[in-house]
N, C-alpha and C positions, 0 to 999 in steps of 0.2 A: 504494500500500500504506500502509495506517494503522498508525503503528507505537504500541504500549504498556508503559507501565511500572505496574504492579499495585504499590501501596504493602502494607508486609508486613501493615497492619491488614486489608487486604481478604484478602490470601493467607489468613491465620490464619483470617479466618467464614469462606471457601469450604471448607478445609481441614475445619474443625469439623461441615461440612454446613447452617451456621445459614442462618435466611432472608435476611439479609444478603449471607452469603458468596454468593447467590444472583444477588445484582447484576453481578458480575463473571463469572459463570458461564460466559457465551456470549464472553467478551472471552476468560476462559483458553484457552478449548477452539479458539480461532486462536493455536497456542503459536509458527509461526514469524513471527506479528505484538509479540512480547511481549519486551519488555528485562531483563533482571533483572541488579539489581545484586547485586555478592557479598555486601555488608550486609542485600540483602534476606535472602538466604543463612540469615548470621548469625541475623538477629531473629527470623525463622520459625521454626526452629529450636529457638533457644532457647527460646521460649515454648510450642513442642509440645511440646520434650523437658518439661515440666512436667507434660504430658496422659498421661503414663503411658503413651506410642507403645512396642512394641515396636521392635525393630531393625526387624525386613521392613517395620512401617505406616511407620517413621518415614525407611527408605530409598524408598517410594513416594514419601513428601510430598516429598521432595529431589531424585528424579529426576525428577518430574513438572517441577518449577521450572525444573530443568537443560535441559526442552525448548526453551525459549528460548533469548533468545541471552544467555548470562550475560558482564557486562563487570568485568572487574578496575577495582579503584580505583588510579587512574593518576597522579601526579605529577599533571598535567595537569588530570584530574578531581579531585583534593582540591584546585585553584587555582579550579578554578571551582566547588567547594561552597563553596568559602570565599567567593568573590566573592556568591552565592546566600541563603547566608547573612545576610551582610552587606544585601543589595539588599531581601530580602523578610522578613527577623527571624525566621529557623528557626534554628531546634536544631542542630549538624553531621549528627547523624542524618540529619533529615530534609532538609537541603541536600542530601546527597549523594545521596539519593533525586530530589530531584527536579529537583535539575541533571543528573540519568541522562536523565530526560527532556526539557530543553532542550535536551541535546547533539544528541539523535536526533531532534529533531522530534515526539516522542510525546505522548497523552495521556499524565496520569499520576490514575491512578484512587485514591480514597483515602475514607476515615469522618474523616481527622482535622480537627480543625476548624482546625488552625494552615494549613492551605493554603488553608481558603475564600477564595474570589476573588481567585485567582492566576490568571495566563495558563495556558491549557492542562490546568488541573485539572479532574476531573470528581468532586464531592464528595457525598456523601450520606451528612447527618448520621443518630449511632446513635439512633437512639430509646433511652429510658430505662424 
C-alpha cells in the first residue's frame, strides 16, 4: 500500500476545481491511502473560509479530508519537524507537513517550490 500526504496547496486547487487541483485528483479519491495532518486541517480551511464557502460547502471540504487518516501533532512529531526543518531549510509549516510524511513512509505531493528535490516529494510547479 502507497501511502500519501497531499500538501494543503494541492488540497486548496482540487478543492477550487482548478486544473491543477486536477493533478492530485486520482491520489485523493484513494482517501484510505492519504495522511493528513491536523495543520493541513488548519490551512485548508482557512484559506476556503476566505472563498465565501457556506457552512454545508465548507463542512464537505473538511469531511472529505477527514476520510483519511488525520494525525494529531505529537510531542514527538513537532521533534521531528523541528529536526526536518532544520535538515532541509522549511518553514515549521511546512516541516511538519512533510515530516507527516517521512514518518509514514508516504509520498508527499505539493506546487510548493521550497520542497523541490527532496526525498519522496512529488512536485509540480504552478505555472504563472
Amino acid at each position: 500500500m502507497s501511502l500519501h500526504v497531499i500538501d494543503s496547496s494541492c488540497w486548496i486547487e482540487f478543492f477550487k476545481g482548478s486544473t491543477l487541483g486536477g493533478w492530485v485528483r486520482e491520489t485523493i479519491k484513494n482517501e484510505e491511502n492519504i495522511i493528513v495532518p491536523t495543520l493541513s486541517l488548519y490551512e485548508v480551511h482557512r484559506v476556503l473560509s476566505k472563498q465565501n464557502l457556506n457552512d454545508a460547502q465548507m463542512q464537505q471540504v473538511m469531511g472529505l479530508m477527514q476520510r483519511g487518516q488525520v494525525i494529531e501533532l505529537t510531542a514527538a512529531r513537532a521533534l521531528a519537524a523541528s529536526n526536518a526543518a532544520s535538515q532541509y531549510k522549511l518553514a515549521m509549516a511546512d516541516a511538519v507537513m512533510y515530516s507527516a510524511a517521512l514518518e509514514f513512509g508516504a509520498t508527499f505531493w505539493t506546487f510548493d517550490v521550497d520542497y523541490k528535490g527532496l526525498p519522496r516529494v512529488k512536485y509540480k510547479a504552478k505555472s504563472l
